[in-house]
C-alpha positions as a Markdown table, in Angstrom:
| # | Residue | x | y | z |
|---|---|---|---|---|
| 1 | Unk | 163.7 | -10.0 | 129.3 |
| 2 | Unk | 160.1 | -10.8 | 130.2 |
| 3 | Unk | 157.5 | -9.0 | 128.2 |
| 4 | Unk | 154.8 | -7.0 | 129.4 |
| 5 | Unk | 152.2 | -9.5 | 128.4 |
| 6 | Unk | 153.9 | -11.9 | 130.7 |
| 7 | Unk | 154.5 | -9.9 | 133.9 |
| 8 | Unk | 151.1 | -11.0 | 135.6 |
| 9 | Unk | 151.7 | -14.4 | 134.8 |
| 10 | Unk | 151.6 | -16.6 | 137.6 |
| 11 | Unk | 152.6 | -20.2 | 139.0 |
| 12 | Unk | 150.3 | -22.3 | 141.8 |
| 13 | Unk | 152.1 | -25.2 | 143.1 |
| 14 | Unk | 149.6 | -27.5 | 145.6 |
| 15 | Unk | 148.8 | -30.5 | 145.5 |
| 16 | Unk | 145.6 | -30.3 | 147.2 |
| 17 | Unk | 143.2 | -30.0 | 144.4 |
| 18 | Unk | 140.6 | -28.5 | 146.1 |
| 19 | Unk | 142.7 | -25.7 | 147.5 |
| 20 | Unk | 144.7 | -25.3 | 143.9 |
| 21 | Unk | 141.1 | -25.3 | 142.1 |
| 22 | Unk | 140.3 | -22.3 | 144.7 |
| 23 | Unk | 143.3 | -20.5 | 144.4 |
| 24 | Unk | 143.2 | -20.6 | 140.4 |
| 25 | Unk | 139.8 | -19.5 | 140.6 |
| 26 | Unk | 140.5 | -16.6 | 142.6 |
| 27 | Unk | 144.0 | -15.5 | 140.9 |
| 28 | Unk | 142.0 | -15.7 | 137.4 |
| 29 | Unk | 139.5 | -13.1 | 138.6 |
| 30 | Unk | 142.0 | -10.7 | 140.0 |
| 31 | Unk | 143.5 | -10.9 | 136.5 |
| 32 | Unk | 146.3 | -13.2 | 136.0 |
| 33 | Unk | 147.3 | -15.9 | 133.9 |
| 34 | Unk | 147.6 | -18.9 | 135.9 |
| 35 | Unk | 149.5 | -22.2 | 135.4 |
| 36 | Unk | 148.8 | -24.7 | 137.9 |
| 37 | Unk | 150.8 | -28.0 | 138.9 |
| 38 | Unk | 150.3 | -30.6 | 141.7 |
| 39 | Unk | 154.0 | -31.5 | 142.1 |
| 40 | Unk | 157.3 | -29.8 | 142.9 |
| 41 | Unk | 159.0 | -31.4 | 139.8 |
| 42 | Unk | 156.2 | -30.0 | 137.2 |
| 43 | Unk | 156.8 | -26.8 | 139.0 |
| 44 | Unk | 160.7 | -26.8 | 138.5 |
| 45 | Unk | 160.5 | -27.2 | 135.0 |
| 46 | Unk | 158.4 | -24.0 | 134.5 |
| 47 | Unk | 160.9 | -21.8 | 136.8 |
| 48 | Unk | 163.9 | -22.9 | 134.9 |
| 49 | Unk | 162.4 | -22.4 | 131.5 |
| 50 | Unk | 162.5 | -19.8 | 129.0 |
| 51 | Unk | 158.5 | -18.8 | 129.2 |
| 52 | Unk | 158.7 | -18.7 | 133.1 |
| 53 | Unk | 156.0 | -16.7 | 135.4 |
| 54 | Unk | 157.1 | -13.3 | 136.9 |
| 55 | Unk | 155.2 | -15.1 | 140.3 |
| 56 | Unk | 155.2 | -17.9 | 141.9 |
| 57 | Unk | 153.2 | -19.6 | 144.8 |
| 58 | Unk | 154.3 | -22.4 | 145.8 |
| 59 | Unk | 152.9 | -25.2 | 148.7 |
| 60 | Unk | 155.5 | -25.9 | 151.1 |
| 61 | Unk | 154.9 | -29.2 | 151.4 |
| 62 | Unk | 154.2 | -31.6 | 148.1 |
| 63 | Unk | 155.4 | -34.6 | 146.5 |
| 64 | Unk | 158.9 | -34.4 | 144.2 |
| 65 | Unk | 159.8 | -31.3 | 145.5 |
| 66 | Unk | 159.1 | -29.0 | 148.3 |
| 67 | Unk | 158.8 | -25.6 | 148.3 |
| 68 | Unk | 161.6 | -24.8 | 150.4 |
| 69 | Unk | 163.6 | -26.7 | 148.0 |
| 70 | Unk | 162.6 | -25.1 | 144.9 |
| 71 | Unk | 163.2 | -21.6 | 146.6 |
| 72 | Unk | 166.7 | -22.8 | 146.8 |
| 73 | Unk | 167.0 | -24.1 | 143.7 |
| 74 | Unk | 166.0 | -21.3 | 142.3 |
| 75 | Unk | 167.9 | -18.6 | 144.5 |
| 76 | Unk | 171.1 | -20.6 | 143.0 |
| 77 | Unk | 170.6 | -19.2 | 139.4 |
| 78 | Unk | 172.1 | -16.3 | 138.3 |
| 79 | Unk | 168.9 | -14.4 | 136.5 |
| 80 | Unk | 168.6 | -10.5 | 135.6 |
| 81 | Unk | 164.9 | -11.1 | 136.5 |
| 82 | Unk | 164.4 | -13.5 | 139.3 |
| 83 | Unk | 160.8 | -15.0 | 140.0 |
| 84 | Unk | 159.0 | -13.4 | 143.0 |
| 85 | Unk | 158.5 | -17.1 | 145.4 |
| 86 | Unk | 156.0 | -16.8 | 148.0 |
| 87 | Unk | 155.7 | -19.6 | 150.2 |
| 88 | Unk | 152.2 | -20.9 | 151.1 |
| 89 | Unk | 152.1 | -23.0 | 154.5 |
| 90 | Unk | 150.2 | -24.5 | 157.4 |
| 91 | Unk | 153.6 | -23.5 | 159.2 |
| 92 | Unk | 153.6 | -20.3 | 161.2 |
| 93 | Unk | 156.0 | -20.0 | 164.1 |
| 94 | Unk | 159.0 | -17.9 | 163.5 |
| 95 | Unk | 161.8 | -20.5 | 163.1 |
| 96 | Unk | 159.7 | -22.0 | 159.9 |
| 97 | Unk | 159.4 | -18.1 | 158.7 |
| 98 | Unk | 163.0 | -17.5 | 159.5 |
| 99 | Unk | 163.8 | -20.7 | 157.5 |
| 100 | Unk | 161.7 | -20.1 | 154.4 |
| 101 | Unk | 163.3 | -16.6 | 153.8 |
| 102 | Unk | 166.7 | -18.4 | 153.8 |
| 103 | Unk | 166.1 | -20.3 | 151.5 |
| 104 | Unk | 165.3 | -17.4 | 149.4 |
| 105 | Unk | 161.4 | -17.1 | 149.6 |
| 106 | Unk | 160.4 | -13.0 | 149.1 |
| 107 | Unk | 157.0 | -13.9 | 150.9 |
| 108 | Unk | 154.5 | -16.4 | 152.8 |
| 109 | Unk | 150.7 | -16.6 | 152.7 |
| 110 | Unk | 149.6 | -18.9 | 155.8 |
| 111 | Unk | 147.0 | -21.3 | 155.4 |
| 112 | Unk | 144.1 | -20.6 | 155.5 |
| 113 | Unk | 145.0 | -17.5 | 153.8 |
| 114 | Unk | 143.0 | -14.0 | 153.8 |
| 115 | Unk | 142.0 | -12.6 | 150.4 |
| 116 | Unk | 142.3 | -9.8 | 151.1 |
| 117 | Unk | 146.1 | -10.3 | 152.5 |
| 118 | Unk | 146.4 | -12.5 | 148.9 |
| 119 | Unk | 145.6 | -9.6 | 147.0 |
| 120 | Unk | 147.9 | -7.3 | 148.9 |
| 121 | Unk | 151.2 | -9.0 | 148.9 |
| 122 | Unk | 151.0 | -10.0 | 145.2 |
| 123 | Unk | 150.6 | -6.8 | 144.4 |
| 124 | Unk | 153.7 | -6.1 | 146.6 |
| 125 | Unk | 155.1 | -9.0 | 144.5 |
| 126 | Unk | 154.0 | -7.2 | 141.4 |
| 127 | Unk | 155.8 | -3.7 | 141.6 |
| 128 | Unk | 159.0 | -5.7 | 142.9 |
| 129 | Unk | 158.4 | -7.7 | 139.5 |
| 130 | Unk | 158.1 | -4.6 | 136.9 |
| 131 | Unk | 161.0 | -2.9 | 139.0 |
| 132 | Unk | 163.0 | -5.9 | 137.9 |
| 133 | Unk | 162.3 | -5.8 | 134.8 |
| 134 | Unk | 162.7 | -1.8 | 134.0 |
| 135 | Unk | 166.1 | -2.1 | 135.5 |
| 136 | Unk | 167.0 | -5.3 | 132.8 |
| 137 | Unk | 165.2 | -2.7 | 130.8 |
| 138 | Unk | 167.8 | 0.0 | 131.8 |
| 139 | Unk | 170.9 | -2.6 | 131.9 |
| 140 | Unk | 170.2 | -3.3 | 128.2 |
| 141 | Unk | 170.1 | 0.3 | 127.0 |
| 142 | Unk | 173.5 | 0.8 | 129.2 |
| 143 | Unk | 175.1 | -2.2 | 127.7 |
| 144 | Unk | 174.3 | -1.4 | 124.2 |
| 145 | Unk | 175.8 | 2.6 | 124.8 |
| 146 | Unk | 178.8 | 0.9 | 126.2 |
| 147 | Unk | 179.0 | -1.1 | 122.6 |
| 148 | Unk | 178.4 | 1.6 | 120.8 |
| 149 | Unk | 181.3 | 3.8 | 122.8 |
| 150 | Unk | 183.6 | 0.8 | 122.2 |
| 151 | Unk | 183.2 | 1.3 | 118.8 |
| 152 | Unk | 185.3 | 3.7 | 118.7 |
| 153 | Unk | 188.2 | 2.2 | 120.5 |
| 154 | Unk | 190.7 | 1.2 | 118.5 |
| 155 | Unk | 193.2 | 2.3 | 115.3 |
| 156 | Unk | 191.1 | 4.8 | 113.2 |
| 157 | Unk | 192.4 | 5.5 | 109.6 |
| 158 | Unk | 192.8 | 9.4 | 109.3 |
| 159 | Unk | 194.3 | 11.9 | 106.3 |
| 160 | Unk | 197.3 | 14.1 | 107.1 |
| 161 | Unk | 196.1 | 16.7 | 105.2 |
| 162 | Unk | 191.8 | 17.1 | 105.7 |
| 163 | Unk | 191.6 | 14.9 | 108.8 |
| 164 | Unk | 189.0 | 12.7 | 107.0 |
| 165 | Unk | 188.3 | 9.2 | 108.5 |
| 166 | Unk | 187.9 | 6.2 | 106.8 |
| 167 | Unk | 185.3 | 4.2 | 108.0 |
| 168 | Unk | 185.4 | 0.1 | 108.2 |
| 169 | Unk | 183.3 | 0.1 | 104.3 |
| 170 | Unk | 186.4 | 2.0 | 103.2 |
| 171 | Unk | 184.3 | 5.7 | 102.8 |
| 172 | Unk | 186.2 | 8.4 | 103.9 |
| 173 | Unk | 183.9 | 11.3 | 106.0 |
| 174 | Unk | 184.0 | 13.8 | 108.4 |
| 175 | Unk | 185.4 | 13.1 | 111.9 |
| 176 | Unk | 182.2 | 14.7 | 113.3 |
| 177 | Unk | 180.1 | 12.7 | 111.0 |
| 178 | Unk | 182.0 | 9.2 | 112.0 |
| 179 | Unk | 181.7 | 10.2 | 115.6 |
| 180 | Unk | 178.2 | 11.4 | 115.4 |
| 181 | Unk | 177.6 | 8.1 | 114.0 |
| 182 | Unk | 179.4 | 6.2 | 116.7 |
| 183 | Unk | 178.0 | 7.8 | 119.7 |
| 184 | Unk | 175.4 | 9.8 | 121.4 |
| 185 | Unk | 177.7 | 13.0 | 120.5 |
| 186 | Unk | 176.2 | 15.8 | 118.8 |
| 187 | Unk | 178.6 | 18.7 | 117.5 |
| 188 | Unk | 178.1 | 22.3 | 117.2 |
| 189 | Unk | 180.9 | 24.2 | 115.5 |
| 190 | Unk | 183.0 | 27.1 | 116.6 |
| 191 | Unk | 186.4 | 28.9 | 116.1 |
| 192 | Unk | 189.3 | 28.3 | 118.2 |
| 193 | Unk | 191.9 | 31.0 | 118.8 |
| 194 | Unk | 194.2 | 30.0 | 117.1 |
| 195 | Unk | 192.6 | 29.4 | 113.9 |
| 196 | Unk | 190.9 | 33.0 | 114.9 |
| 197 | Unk | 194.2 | 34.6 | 114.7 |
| 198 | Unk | 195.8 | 32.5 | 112.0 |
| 199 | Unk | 192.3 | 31.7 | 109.4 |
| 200 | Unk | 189.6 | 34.1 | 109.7 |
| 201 | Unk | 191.0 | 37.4 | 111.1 |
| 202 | Unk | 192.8 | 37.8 | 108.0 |
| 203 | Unk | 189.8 | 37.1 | 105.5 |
| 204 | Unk | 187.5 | 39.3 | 108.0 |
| 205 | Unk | 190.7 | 42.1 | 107.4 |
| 206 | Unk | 190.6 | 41.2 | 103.3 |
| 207 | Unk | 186.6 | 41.8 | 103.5 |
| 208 | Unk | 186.7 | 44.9 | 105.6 |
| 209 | Unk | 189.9 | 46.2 | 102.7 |
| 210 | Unk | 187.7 | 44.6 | 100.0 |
| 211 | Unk | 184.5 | 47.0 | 101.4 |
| 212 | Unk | 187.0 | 50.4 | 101.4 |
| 213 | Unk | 187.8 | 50.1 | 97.6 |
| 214 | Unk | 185.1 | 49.4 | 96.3 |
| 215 | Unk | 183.5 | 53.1 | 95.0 |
């Protein structure tokens, strides 16, 4: 899971170095941490590594690699927090669009781009980033209730007599407290009926009988 520090970090693949230098510039002043490569192959290795950007723009056309092709590289990965891939390009008829998106591209900025249009859809690429990552957020916490429920699956050592547990360092406690323990379960206590009828009826009677004899 990506930390928070690393969420506006971002990846500019071109290898026009005039138009990289540009982009850098401007990404840096809006904020983000930019890491900048020339080549498809340099930019491959930082989307499949562990310290990879939450965003990437990447040229459609440069040497190694293309952009197309690392969209579909990376679209083959099975990730809980894929990289947001927008696709910059010269290309703007709908059949290149249509192409781009299926190979698994979330966006395209069209050269020349707008700033202004920049700005907007990497801020579209933002939210769809931190929504990803408060659902791995809200995957973990589910997957580590499920463990702890699990944990109480299973053949549980109990006395006959006091309904005591013994617990896997060999204590013996409470069925509440084990469960309590175990789980998100919090007990409040109570009388059934029958142990009503059977249990404290006939010490509330004793009391009452206690009370009348005494002078």
């Amino acid at each position: 899971m990506k930390a928070e520090n690393e969420l506006k970090k971002v990846l500019v693949a071109d290898d026009d170095p005039v138009s990289q230098r540009l982009l850098v510039s401007t990404l840096e002043k809006w904020g983000y941490e930019v890491i900048a490569v020339s080549n498809g192959i340099d930019a491959w290795h930082w989307l499949e590594g562990d310290h990879r950007p939450s965003i990437a723009i990447l040229d459609w056309m440069m040497p190694g690699m293309t952009g197309l092709e690392i969209c579909q590289r990376a679209r083959q990965r099975v990730e809980t927090a894929p990289v947001y891939l927008i696709l910059l390009t010269a290309r703007g008829d709908r059949a290149d669009l249509v192409r781009g998106l299926e190979a698994g591209a979330n966006d395209f900025v069209i050269k020349p781009y707008d700033r202004d249009e920049l700005r907007a859809r990497l801020q579209v690429g933002m939210r769809v980033v931190e929504l990803q990552a408060s659902l791995a957020r809200r995957v973990q916490e589910l997957e580590s209730a499920l463990t702890r429920v699990k944990q109480l699956q299973g053949l549980l050592p109990i006395c006959s007599y006091c309904k005591k547990i013994r617990d896997d360092q060999n204590y013996w406690q409470r069925v509440e407290n084990y469960i309590s323990e175990h789980s998100e379960v919090t007990f409040s206590h109570g009388i059934c009926p029958d142990c009503y009828k059977k249990l404290a009826r006939p010490e509330l009677e004793k009391s009452r009988l206690d009370l009348e004899k005494t002078p």
